[in-house]
Backbone bond lengths (Angstrom), bond angles and torsions (degrees), N, CA, C in turn:
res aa  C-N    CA-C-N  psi(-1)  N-CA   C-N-CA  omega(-1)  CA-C   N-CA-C  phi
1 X - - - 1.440 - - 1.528 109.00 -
2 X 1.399 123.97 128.40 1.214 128.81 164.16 1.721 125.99 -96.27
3 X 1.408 106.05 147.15 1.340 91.77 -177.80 1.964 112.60 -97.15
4 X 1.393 80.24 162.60 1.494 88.66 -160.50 1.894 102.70 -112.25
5 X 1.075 93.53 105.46 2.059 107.18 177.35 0.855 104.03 -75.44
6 X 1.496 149.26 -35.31 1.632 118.19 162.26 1.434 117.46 -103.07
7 X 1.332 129.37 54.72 1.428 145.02 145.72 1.681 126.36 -113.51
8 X 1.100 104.07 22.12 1.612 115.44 -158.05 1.732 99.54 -64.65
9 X 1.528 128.58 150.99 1.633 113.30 169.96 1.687 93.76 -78.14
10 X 1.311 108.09 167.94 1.441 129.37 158.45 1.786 114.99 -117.06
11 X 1.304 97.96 -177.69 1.379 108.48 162.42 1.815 101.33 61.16
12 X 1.680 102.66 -156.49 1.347 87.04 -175.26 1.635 120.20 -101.94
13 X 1.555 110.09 45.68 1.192 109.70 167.22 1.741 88.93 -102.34
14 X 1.267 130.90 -2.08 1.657 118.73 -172.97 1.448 104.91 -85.42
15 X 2.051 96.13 -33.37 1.543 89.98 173.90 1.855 115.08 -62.02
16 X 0.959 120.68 -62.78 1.365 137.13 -165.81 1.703 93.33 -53.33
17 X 0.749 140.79 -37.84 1.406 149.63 148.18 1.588 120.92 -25.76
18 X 1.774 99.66 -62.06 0.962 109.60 167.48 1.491 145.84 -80.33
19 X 1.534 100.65 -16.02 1.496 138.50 155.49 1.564 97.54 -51.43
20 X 1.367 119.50 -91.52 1.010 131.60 -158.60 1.502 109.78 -51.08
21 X 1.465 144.27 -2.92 0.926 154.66 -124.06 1.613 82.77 -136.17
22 X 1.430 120.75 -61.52 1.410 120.89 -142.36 1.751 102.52 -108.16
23 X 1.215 107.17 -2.59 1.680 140.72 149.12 1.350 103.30 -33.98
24 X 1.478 92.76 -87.85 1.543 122.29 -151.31 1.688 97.30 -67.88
25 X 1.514 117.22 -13.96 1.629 126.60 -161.20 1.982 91.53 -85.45
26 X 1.655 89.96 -67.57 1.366 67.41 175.32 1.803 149.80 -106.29
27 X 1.642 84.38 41.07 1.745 104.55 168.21 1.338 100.36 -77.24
28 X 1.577 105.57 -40.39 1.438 114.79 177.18 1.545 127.71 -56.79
29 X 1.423 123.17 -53.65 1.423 106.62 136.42 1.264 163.23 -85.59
30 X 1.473 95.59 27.51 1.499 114.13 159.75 1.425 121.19 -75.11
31 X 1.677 109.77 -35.98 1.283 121.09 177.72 1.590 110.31 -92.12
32 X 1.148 131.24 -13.31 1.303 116.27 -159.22 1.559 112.38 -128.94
33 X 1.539 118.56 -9.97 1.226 157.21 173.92 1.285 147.58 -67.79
34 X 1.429 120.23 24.07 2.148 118.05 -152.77 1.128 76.91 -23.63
35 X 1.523 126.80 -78.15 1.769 125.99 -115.84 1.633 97.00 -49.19
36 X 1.631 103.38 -59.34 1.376 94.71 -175.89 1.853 137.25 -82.96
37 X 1.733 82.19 4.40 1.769 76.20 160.52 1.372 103.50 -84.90
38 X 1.622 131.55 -5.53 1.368 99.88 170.93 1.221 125.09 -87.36
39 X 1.191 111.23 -22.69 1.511 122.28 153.59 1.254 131.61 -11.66
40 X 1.385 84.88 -76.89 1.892 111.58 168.24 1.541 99.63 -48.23
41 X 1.016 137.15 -78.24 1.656 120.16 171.17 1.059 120.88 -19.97
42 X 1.568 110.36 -75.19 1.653 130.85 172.53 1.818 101.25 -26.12
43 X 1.312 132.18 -36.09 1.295 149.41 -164.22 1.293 114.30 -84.16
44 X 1.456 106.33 -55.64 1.562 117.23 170.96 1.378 97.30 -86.88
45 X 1.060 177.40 -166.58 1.722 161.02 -141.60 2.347 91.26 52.31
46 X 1.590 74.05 -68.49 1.641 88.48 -152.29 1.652 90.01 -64.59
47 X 0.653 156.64 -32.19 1.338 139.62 169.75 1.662 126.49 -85.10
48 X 1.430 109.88 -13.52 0.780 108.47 148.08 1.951 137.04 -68.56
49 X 1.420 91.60 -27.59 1.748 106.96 175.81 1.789 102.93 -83.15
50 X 1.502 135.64 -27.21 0.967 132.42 -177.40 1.655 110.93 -71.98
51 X 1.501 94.71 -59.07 1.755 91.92 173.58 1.675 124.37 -64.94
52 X 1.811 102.34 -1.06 1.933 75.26 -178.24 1.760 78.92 -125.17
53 X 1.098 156.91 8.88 1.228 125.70 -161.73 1.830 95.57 -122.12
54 X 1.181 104.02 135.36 1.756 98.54 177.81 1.610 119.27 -67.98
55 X 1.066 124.96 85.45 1.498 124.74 177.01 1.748 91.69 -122.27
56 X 1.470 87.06 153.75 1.396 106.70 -179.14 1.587 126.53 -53.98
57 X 1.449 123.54 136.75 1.859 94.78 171.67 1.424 122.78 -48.30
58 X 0.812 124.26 -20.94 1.505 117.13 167.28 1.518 132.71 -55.64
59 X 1.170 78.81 -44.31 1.743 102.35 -170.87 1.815 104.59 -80.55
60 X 1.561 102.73 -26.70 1.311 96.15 -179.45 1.727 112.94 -78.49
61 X 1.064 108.38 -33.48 1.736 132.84 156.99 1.415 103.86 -15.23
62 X 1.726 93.40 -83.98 1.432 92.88 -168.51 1.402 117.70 -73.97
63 X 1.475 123.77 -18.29 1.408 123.75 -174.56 1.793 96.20 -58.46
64 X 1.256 110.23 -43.74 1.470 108.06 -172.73 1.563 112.06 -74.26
65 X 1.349 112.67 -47.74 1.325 106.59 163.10 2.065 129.06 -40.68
66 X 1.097 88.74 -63.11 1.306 85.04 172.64 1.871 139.26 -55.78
67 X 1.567 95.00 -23.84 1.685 118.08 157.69 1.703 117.38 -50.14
68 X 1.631 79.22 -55.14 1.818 91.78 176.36 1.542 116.75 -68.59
69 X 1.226 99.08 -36.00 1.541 111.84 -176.58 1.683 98.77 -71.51
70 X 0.997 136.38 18.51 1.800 150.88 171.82 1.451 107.96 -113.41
71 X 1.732 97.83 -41.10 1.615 72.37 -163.00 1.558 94.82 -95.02
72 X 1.827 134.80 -15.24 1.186 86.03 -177.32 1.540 114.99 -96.83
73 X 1.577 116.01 28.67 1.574 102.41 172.44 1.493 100.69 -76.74
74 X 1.822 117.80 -22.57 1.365 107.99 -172.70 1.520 114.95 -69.76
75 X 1.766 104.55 -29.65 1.577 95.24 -179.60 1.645 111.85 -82.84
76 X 1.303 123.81 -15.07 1.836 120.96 156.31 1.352 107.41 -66.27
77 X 1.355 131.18 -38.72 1.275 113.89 -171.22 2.033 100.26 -89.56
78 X 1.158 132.51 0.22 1.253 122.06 151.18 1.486 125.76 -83.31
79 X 1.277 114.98 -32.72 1.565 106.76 179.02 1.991 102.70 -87.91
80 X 1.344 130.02 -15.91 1.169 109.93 139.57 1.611 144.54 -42.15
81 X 1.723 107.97 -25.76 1.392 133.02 175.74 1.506 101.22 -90.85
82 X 0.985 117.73 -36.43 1.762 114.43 177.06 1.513 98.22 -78.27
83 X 1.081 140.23 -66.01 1.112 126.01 -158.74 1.861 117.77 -79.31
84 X 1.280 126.45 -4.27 1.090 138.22 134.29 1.743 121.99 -51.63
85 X 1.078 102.54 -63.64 1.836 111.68 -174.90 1.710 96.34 -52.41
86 X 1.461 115.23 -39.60 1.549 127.86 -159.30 1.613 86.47 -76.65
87 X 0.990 149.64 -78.84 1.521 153.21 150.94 1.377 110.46 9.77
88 X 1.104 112.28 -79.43 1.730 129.76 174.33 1.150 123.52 -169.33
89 X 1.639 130.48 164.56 1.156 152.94 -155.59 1.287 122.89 -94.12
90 X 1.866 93.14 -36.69 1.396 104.03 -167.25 1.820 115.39 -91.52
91 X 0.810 109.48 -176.88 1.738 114.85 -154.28 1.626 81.92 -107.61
92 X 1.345 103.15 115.93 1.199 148.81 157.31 1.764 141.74 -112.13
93 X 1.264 121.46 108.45 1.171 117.68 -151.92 1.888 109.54 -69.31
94 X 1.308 119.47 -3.53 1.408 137.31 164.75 1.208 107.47 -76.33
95 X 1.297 118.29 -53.76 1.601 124.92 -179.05 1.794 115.38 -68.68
96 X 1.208 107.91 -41.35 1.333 94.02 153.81 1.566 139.30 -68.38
97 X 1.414 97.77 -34.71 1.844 95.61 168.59 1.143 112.12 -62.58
98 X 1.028 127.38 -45.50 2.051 124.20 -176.31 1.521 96.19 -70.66
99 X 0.994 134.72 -6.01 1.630 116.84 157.39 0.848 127.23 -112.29
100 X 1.635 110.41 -7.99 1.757 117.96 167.31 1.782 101.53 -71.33
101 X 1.482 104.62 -35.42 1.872 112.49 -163.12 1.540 94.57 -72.23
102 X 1.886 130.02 -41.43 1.026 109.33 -161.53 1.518 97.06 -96.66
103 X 1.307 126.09 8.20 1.825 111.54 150.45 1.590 107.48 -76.78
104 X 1.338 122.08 -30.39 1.486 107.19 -173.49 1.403 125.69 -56.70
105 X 1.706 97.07 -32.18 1.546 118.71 167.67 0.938 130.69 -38.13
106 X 1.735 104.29 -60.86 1.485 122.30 169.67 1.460 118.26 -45.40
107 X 1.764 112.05 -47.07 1.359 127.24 -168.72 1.839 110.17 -60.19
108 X 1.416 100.11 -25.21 1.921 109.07 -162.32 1.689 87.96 -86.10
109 X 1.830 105.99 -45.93 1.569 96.98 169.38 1.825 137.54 -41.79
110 X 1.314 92.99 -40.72 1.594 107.97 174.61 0.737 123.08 -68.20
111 X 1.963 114.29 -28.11 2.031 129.58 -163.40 1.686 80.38 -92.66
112 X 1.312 131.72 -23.59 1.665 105.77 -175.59 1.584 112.52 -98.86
113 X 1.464 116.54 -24.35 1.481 138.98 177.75 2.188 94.57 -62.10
114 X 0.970 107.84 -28.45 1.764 116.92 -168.51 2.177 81.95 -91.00
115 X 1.483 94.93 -75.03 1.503 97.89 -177.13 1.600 120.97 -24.89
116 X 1.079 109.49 -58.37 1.506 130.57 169.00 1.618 124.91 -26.79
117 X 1.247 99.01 -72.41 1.594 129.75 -147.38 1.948 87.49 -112.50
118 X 1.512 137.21 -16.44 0.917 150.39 123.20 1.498 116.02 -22.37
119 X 0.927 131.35 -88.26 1.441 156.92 171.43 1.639 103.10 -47.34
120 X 0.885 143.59 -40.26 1.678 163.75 -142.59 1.912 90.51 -96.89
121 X 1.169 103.83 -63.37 1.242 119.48 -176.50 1.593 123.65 -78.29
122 X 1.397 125.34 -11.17 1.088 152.05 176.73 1.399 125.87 -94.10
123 X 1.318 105.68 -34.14 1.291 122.15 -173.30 2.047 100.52 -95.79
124 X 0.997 102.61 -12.34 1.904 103.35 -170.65 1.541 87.67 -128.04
125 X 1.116 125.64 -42.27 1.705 98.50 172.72 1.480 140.51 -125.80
126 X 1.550 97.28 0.87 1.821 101.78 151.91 1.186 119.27 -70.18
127 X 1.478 101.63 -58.15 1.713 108.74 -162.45 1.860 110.36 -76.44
128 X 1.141 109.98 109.97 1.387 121.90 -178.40 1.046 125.06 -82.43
């Protein structure tokens, strides 16, 4: 099957299209995924710490932001691994940097997800 660039849907069958698309993406790494089933914890964690702990709306903002900001470097740094593996099999020193670069991603995600929720917690219960 080829795809066809001037048959594209519009309107809101492109959304539902596009819904259904990013659905099925991450059922897909729910099932096929540790990193991001831990995530999904890491996720429910974070909402669990937003609804009981008194931090500011702001702070709850970014605490959640920055959760999200984890999981989707994990889903860029997986379809970087799919579309490499889809490429080829064999060990290639290109193919390893684009999956060494899209773990580094992940890694800057975690250093700001820590930064974040770091600071969040520091600012309301170190500083007295």
């Amino acid at each position: 099957m080829k795809f066809d660039s001037t048959n594209k849907p519009t309107g809101l069958r492109r959304i539902y299209l596009a819904s259904s698309n990013s659905v099925r993406a991450l059922r897909w790494l729910a099932k096929n995924e540790s990193a991001f089933r831990q995530e999904l914890i890491l996720l429910l964690i974070t909402f669990g710490v937003i609804f009981t702990v008194d931090f500011s709306l702001y702070e709850k903002v970014m605490m959640l932001s920055a959760t999200l900001f984890v999981m989707f470097a994990e889903i860029v740094n997986t379809a970087i691994e799919a579309t490499v593996d889809r490429v080829g099999l064999e060990i290639h020193p290109l193919s390893g940097l684009a999956k060494d670069l899209g773990s580094a991603g992940v890694l800057i995600s975690i250093i700001v997800f820590f930064c974040v929720w770091g600071s969040c917690f520091y600012s309301n219960y170190l500083l007295l």
